[in-house]
C-alpha positions as CSV (number, residue, x, y, z in Angstrom):
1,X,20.6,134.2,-63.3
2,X,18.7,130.8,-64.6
3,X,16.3,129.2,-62.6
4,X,19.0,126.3,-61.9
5,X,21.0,128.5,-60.8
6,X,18.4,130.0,-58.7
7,X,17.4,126.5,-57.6
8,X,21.5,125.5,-56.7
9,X,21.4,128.2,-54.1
10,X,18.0,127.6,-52.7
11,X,19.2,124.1,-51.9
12,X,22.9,125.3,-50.9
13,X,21.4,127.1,-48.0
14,X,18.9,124.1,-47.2
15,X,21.4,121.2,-46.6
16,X,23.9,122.8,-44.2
17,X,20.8,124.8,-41.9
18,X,18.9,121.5,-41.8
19,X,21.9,119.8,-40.5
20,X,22.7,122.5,-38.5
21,X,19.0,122.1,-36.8
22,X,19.5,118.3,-36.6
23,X,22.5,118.6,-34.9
24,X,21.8,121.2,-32.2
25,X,18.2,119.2,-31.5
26,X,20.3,115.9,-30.7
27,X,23.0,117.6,-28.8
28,X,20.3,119.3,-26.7
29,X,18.2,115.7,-26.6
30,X,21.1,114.3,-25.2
31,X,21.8,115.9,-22.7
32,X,24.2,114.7,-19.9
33,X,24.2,111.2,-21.6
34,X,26.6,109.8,-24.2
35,X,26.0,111.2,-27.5
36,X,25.0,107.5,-28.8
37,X,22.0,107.2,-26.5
38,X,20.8,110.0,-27.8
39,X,17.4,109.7,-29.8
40,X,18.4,110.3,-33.3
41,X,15.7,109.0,-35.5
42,X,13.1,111.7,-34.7
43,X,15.5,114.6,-35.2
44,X,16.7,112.6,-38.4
45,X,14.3,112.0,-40.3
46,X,12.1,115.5,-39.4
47,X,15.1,117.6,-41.0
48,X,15.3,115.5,-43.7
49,X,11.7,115.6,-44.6
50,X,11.7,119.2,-43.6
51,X,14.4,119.8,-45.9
52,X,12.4,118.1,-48.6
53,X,9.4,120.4,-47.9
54,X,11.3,123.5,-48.0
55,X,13.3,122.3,-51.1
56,X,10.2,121.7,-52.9
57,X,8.3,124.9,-51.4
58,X,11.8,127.1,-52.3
59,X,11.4,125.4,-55.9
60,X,7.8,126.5,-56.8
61,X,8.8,130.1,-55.2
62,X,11.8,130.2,-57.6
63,X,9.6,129.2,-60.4
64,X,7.3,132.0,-59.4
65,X,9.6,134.6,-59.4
66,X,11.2,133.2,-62.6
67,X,8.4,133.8,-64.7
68,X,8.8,132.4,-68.3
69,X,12.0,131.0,-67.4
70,X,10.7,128.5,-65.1
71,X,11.5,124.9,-65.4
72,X,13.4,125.6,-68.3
73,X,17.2,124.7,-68.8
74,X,19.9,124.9,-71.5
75,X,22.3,122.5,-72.2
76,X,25.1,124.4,-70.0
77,X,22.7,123.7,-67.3
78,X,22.5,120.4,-68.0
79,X,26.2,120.3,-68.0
80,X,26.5,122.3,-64.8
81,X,24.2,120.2,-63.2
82,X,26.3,116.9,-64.1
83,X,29.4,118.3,-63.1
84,X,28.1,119.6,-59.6
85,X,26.6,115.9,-58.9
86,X,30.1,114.4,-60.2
87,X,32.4,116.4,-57.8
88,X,29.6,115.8,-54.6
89,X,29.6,112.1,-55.3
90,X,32.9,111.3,-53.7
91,X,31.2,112.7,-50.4
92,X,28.3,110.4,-50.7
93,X,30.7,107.6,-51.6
94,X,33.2,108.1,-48.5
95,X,30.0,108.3,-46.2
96,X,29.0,105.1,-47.2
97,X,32.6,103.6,-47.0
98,X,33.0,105.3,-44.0
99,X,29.6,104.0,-42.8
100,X,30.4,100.4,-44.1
101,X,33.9,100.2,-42.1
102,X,31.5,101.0,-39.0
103,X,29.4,98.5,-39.5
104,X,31.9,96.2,-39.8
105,X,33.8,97.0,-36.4
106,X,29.7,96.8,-35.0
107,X,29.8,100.9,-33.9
108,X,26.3,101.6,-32.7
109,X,24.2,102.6,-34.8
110,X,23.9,106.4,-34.4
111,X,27.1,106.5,-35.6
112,X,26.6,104.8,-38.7
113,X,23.4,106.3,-39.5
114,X,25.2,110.0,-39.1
115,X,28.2,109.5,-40.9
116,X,26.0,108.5,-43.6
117,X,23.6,111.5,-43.3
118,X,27.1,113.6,-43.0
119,X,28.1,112.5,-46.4
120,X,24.9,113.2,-47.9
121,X,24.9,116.7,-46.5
122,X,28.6,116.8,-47.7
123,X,27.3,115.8,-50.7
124,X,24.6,118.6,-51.3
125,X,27.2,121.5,-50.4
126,X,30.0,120.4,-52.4
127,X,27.8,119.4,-55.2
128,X,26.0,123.2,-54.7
129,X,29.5,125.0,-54.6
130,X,30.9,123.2,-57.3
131,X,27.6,124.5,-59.5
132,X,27.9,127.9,-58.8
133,X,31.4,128.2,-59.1
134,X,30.4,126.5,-62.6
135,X,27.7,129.4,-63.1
136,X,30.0,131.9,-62.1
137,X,33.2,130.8,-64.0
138,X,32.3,128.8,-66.4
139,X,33.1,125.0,-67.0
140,X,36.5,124.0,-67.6
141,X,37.3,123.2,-71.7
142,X,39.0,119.9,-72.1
């Protein structure tokens, strides 16, 4: 297994338990009130800083364990890679279409802010599966 590959399934189990924390700390903020008076910011931007942290700590942990093969990668990664940010793209772009339609109509904010942090966490799992189904099956020859 290459150290992207490695990498793509450190960060394909960060993205859905950070939002997984995120969301159980603002259901349990909220409490008995509506959802969008809940504080959000706090729990927001802690998992996504704490995602970064773990990302980064999981990446020099990789790299450790990798040995010589750290940091390096082929040109089927580098095709693996593109591919896996292509087909999560169209997450990040329907969370900001989806975000931008709220805005419009003048939804609170909480609701903008996590359909967009939805899509980006859409974004990282899809993008994630789509690599390792790469790694695993190989890319598709036009």
């Amino acid at each position: 297994m290459s150290y992207e590959e490695k990498n793509a399934w450190v960060f394909g189990f960060i993205a859905p338990i950070g939002y997984l924390v995120y969301v159980v700390l603002v259901l349990t903020q909220a409490g008995e009130r509506p959802l969008d008076e809940a504080n959000y910011v706090g729990p927001m931007l802690g998992t996504i800083l704490g995602a970064i942290v773990v990302g980064i700590l999981g990446g020099i942990v990789v790299g450790m364990l990798s040995g010589k093969d750290a940091g390096k990668s082929d040109q089927r990664d580098k095709q693996i890679n593109r591919f896996g940010e292509y087909i999560g793209s169209a997450f990040l772009v329907m969370g900001a279409l989806g975000a931008l339609v709220l805005a419009w109509f003048e939804v609170p904010h909480f609701w903008i802010a996590n359909v967009l942090y939805l899509g980006f966490v859409l974004q990282a799992i899809l993008s994630t599966i789509a690599k390792l189904v790469a790694y695993r099956r190989g890319l598709h020859q036009w």
